[in-house]
C-alpha positions as CSV (number, residue, x, y, z in Angstrom):
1,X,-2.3,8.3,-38.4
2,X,1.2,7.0,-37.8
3,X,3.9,7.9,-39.4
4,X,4.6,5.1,-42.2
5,X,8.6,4.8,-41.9
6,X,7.8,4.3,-37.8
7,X,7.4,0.7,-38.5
8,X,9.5,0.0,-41.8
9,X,12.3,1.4,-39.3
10,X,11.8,-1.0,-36.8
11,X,11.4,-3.9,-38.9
12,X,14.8,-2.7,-40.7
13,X,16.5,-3.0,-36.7
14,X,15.0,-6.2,-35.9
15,X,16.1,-7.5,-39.2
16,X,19.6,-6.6,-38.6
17,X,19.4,-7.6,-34.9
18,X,18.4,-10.8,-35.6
19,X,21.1,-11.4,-38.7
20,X,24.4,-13.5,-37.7
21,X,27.3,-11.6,-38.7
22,X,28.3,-12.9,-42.5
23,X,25.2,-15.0,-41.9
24,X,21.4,-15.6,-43.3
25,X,18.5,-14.9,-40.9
26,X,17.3,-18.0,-40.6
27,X,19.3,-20.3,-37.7
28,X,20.3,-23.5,-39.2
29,X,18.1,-27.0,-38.7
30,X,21.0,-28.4,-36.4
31,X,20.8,-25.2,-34.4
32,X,16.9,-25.2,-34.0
33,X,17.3,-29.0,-32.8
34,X,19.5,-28.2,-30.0
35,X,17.5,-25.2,-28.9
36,X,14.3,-27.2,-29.1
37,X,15.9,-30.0,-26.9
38,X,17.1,-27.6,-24.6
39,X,13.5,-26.1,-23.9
40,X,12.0,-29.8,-23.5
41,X,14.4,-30.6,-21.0
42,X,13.9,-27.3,-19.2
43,X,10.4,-28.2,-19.7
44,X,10.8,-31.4,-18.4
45,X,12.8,-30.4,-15.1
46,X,10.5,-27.5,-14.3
47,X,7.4,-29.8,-14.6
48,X,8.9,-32.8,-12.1
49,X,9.7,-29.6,-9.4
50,X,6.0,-28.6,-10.1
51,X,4.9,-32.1,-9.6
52,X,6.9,-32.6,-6.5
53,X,4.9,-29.6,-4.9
54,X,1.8,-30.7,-5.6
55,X,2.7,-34.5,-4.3
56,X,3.9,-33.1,-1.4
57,X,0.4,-31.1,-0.8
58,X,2.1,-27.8,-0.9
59,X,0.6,-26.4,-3.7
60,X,-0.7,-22.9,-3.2
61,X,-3.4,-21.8,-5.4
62,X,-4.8,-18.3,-6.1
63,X,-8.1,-17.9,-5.2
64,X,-9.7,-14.8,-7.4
65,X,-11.0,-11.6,-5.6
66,X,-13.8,-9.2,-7.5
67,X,-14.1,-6.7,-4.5
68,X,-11.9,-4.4,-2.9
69,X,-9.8,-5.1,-0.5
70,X,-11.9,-5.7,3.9
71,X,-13.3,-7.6,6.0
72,X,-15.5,-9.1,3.9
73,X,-14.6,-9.8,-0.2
74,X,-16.4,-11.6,-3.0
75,X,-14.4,-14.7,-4.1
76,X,-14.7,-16.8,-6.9
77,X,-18.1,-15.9,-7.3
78,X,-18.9,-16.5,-3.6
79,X,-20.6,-13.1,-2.4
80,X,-19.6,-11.5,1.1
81,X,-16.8,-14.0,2.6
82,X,-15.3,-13.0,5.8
83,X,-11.6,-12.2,5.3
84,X,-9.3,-13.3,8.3
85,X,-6.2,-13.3,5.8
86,X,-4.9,-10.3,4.3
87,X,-2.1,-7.8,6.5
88,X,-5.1,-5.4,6.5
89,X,-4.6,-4.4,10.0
90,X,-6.4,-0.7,10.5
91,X,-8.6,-1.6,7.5
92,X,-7.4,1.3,5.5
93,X,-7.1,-0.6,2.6
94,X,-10.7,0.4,1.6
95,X,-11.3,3.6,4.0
96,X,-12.8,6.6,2.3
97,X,-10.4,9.0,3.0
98,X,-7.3,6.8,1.8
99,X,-9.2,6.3,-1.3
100,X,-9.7,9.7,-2.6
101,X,-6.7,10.6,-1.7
102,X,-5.5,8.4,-4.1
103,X,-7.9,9.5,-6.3
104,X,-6.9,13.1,-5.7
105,X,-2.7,12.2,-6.6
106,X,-4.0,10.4,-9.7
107,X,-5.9,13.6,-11.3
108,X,-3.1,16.1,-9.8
109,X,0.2,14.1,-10.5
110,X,-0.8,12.0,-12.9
111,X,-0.8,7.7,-13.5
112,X,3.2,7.4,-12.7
113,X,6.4,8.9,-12.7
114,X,7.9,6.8,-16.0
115,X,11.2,7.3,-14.6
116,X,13.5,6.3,-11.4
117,X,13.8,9.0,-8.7
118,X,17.2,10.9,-9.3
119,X,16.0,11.0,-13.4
120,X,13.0,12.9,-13.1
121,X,11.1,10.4,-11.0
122,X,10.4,12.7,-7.5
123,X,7.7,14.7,-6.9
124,X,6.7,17.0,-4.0
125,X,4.2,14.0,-3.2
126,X,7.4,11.5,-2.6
127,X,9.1,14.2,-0.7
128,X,6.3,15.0,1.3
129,X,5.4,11.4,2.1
130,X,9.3,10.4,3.3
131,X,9.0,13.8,5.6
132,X,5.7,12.2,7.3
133,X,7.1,8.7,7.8
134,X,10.3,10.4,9.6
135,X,7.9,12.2,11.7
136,X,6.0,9.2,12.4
137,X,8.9,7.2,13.1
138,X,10.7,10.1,15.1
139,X,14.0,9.2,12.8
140,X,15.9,11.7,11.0
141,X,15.4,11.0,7.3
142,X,13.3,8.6,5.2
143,X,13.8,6.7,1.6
144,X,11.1,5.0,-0.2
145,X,11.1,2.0,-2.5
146,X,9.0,0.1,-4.6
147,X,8.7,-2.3,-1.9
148,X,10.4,-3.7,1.4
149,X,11.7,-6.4,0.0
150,X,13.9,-3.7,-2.1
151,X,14.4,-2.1,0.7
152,X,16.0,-4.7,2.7
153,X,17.6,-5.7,-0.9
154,X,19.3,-2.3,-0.8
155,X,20.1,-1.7,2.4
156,X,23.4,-3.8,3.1
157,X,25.0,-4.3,0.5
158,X,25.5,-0.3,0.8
159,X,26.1,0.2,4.4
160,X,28.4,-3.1,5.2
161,X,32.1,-4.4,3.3
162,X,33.9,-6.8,3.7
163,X,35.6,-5.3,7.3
164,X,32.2,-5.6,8.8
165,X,29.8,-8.2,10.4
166,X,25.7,-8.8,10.0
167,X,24.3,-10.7,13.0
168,X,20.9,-12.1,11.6
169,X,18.0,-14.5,13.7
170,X,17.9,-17.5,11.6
171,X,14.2,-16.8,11.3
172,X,14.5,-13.3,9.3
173,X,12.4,-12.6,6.5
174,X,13.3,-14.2,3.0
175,X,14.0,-10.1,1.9
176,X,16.3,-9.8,5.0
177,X,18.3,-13.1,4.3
178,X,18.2,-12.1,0.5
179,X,19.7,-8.7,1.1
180,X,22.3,-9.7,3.5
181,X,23.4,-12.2,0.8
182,X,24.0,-9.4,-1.6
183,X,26.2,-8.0,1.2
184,X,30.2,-8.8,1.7
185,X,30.1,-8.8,5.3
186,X,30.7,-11.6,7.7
187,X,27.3,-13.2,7.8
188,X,26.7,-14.8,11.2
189,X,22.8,-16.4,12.2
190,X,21.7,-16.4,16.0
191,X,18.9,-19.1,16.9
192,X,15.8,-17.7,16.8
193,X,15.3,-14.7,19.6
194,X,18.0,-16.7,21.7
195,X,20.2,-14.1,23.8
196,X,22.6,-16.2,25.1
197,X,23.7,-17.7,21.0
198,X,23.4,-13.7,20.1
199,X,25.8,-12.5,22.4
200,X,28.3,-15.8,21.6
201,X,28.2,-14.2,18.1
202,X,28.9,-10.7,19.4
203,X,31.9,-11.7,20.9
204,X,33.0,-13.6,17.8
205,X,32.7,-10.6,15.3
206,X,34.6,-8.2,17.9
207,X,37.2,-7.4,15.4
208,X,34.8,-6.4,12.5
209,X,34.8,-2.8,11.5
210,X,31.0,-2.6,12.4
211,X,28.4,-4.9,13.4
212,X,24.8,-4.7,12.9
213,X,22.6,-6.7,14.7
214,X,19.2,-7.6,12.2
215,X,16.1,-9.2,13.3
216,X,12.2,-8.7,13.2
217,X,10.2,-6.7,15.2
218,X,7.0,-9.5,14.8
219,X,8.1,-12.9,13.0
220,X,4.9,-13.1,10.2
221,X,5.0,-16.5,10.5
222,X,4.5,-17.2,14.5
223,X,3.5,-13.7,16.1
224,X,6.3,-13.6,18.4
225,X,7.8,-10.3,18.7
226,X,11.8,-9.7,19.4
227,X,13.3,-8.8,22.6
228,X,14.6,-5.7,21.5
229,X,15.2,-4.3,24.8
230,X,17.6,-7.1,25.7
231,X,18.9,-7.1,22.0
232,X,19.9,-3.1,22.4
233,X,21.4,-4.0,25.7
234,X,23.7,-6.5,24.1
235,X,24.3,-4.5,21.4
236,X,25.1,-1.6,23.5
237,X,27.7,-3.2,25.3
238,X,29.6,-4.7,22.4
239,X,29.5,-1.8,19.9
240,X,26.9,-2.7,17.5
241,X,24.2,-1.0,16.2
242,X,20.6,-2.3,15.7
243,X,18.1,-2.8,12.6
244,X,14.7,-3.9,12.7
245,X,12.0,-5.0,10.4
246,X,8.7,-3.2,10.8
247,X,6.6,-4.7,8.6
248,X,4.0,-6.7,11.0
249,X,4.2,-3.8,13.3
250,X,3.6,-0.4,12.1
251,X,1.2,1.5,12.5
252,X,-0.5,-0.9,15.4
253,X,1.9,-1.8,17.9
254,X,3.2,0.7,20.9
255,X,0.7,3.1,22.5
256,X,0.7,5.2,19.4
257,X,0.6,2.5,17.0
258,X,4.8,3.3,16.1
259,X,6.2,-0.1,16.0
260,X,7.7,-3.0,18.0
261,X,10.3,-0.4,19.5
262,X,7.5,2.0,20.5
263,X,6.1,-1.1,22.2
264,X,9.6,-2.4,24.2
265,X,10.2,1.2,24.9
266,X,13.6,1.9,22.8
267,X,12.4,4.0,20.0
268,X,15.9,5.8,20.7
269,X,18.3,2.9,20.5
270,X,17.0,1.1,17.7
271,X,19.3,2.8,14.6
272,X,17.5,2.0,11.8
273,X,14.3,0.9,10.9
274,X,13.2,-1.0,7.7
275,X,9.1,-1.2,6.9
276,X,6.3,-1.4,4.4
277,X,3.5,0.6,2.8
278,X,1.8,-2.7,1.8
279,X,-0.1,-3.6,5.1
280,X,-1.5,-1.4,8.0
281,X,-0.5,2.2,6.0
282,X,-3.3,1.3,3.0
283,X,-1.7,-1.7,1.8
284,X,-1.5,-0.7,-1.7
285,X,2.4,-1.1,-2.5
286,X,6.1,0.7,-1.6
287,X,8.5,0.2,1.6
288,X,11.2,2.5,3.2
289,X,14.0,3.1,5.2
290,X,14.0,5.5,8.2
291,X,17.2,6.1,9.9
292,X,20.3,8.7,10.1
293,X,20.4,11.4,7.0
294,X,24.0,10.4,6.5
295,X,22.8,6.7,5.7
296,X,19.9,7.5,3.5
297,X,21.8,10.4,1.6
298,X,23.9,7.2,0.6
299,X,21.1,5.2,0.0
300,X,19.9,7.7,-2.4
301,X,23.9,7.3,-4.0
302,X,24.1,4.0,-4.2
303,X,21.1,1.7,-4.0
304,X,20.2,-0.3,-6.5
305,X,16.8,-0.9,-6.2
306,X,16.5,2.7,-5.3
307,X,18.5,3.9,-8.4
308,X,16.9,1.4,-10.8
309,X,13.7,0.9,-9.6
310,X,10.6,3.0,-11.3
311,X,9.2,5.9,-8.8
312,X,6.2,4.6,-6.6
313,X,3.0,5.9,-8.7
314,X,1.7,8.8,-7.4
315,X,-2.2,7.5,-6.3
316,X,-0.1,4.9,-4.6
317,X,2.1,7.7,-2.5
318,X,-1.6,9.4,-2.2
319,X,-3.0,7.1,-0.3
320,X,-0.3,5.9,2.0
321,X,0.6,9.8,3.0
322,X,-3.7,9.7,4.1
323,X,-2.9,6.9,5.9
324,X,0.1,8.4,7.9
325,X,-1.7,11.3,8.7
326,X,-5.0,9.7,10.1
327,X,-2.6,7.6,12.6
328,X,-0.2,10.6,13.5
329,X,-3.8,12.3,14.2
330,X,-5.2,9.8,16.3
331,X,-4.0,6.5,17.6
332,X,-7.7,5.3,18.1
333,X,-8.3,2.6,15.1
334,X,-4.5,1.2,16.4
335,X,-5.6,0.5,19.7
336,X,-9.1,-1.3,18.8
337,X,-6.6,-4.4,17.5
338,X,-5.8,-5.1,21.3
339,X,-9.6,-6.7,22.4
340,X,-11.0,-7.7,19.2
341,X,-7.1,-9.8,18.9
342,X,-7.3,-11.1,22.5
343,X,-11.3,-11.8,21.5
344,X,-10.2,-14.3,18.8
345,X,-6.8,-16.1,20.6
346,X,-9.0,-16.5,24.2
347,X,-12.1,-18.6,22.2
348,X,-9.9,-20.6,20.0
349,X,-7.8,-21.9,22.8
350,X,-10.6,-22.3,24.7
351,X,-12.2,-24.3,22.0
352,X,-8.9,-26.8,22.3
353,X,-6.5,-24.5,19.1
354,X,-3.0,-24.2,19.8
355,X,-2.7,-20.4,18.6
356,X,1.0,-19.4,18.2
357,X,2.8,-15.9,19.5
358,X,1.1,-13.9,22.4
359,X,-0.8,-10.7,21.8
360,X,-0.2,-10.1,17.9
361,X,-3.3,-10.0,15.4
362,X,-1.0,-12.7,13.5
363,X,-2.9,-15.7,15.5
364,X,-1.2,-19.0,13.7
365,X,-3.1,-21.9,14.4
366,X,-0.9,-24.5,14.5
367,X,-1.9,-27.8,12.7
368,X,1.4,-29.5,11.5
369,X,0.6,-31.1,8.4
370,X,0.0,-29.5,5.1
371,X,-2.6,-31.6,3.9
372,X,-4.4,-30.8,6.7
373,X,-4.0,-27.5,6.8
374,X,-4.8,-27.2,2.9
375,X,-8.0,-28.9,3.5
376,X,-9.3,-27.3,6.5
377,X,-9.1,-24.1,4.7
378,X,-10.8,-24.9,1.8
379,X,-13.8,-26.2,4.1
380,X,-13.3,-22.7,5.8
381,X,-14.1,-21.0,2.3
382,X,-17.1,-23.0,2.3
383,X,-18.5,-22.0,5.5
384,X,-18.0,-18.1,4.5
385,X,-14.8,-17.5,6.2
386,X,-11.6,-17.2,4.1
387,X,-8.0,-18.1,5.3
388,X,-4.8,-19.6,4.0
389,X,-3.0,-22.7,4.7
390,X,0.6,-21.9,5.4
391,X,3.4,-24.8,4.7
392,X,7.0,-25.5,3.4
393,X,9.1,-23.7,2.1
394,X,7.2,-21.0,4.0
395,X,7.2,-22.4,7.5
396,X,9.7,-25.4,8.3
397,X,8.6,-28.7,7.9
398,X,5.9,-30.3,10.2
399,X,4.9,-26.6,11.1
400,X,2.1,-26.2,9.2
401,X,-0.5,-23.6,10.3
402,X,-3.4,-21.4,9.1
403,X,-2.5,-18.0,9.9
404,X,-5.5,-15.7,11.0
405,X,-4.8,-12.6,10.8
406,X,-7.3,-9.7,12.7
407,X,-8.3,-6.4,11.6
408,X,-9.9,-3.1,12.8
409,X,-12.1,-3.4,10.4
410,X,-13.7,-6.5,12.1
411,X,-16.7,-7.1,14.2
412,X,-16.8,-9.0,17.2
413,X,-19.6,-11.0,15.3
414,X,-17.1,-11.4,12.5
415,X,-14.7,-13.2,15.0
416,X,-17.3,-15.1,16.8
417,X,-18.3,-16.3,12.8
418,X,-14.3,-17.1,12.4
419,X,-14.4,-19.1,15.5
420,X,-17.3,-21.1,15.0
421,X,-16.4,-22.3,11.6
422,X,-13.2,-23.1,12.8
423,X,-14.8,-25.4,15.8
424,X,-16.9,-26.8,13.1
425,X,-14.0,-27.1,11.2
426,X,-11.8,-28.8,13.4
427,X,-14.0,-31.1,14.4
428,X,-14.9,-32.5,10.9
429,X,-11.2,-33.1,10.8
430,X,-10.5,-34.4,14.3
431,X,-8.5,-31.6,15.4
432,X,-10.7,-30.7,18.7
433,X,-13.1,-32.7,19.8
């Protein structure tokens, strides 16, 4: 049994917590009015935003999952739906071996760390996982963090003041623009994968201590992947150095499945590289930094969602250093994505589809309006095949799309499926004929 002062004691603090100096415990009627009025007002503004969304037929619902993670899921009750939506890309969500090795970190090192990193948060798992992601990467160090959108949260406001200039594509990731926000530096956006406006920016932050040129490897919302040979030509020749986000690119693109510079051929001119744990490497949860030692020592100094951020569990690290080492073993399940991704984008265009990006397994079919786009997924659900409407705030307005997104993990029958339902589809609602 407990202890019988445990909870006398911490009635006693709340008590004198919640007293008013010189004062009774109870807050007076007037007071109580004023709080109450300020909670129906609040109340009353957050429900006009919430009605606004769904008026404007961007309201995005969670549909409820009872299987793990694939190709093919159980949702809302509906038994063996295709999946064509989740950033599964090597299907190692649900592989075997990335599963017990979770299992395997959980019995050895336990449920989680209850602690941040530099307390008594890092194990020889953590330190073994950032070692295989600098290996993989071919960069000189590696930090981890709860996710990539802390990662890009912690990376600039620590390397860039106030003397130095961020050049940013205008469409960056939310984390990216986020994290340069928390930043002092001169913040100056380049239109989207445009040279020409990039190197007019260049030449306007020449007097800036350092410049660092930010974009994408693969935009998530299009499939269009950065010029980064042109970019590190530019910056090159006006003294800036180069940061990319991997996320839609890891572990699939470039001959051994190394990214978006591994791809363009300039693995050793991109300076640092910014990616995620969440998608193609098991897609349970953490992101990381990989870059020179000097800037991740720092990191480790002065980060703050690094310093103040809980440890990544270990069953979580277990599974994503499995993951690692299958693709620094083989590049075979990376380079199945090529035929089965060409597979889906040649019969939907063929079918009449305007499919955004080139050769990415992010296939966007374009629709334009978010009603439409809404309701052609939900009659998608209903023919087996689950995908997501995407609209504003996500993608600009009169963009709408439903982003497909291939895996290894699927058939070719699973894409013929897709593609059929999406004719079917798209017919019903006028889009091909």
């Amino acid at each position: 049994t407990r202890p019988r002062f445990a909870a006398s004691g911490f009635s006693t603090i709340a008590r004198s917590l919640a007293r008013p100096v010189g004062g009774a415990l109870r807050p007076s009627a007037r007071a109580l009015n004023r709080s109450y009025s300020a909670v129906a007002e609040a109340r009353a503004v957050l429900e006009s935003e919430l009605d606004g969304i769904r008026s404007a037929g961007t309201w995005k619902s969670e549909r409820i999952i009872t299987s793990r993670q694939g190709p093919r899921i159980n949702v809302d009750g509906s038994s063996s739906i295709l999946n064509f939506c989740a950033n599964n890309y090597l299907g190692l969500s649900s592989h075997p071996e990335v599963v017990q090795a979770g299992i395997d970190a959980l019995k050895t090192h336990g449920a989680g760390l209850s602690s941040v990193r530099f307390i008594c948060g890092t194990q020889d798992l953590h330190k073994n996982l950032e070692q295989k992601l600098a290996q993989f990467h071919e960069r000189e160090d590696c930090i981890l963090y709860a996710s990539c959108f802390d990662a890009n949260a912690g990376l600039f406001e620590v390397l860039l003041g106030p003397e130095d200039a961020v050049l940013s594509d205008e469409l960056n990731h939310a984390s990216i623009i986020d994290g340069i926000r928390l930043c002092r530096a001169k913040r100056l956006r380049y239109k989207h994968m445009d040279l020409e406006n990039l190197e007019t920016k260049l030449k306007e932050s020449q007097s800036s201590r350092m410049r660092l040129v930010v974009t994408d490897g693969v935009f998530s919302m299009d499939g269009d992947v950065a010029p980064l040979s042109q970019i590190c030509d530019l910056a090159e020749q006006y003294g800036a150095m180069v940061f990319v986000d991997e996320c839609h690119a890891t572990g699939f693109l470039g001959p051994r499945g190394r990214g978006t510079d591994e791809l363009l051929g300039v693995m050793d001119r991109v300076d640092i590289i910014n990616s995620t744990l969440g998608k193609a490497l098991g897609g349970a949860a953490g992101g990381y930094t990989v870059g020179p030692k000097p800037l991740i020592d720092l990191l480790r100094q002065r980060s703050r969602p690094y310093l103040f951020s809980n440890s990544l569990p270990p069953p979580v690290v277990g599974c994503a250093t499995r993951a690692v080492e299958l693709l620094l073993a083989s590049n075979e399940i990376s380079q199945s994505m090529v035929a089965k991704t060409m597979r889906f984008r040649n019969k939907m265009t063929q079918a009449g589809f305007t499919i955004s990006g080139l050769a990415h397994p992010i296939c966007p079919v374009m629709l334009g309006d978010a009603r439409l786009a809404s309701m052609m997924s939900d009659d998608m659900l209903k023919l087996g095949v689950y995908v997501i409407g995407f609209s504003f705030p996500v993608v600009p307005k009169g963009k709408a799309r439903i982003r497909v997104q291939i895996s290894a993990a699927h058939t070719d029958e699973d894409i013929d499926h897709c593609v059929d339902a999406f004719i079917q589809t798209g017919r019903k609602h006028g889009v091909v004929s």
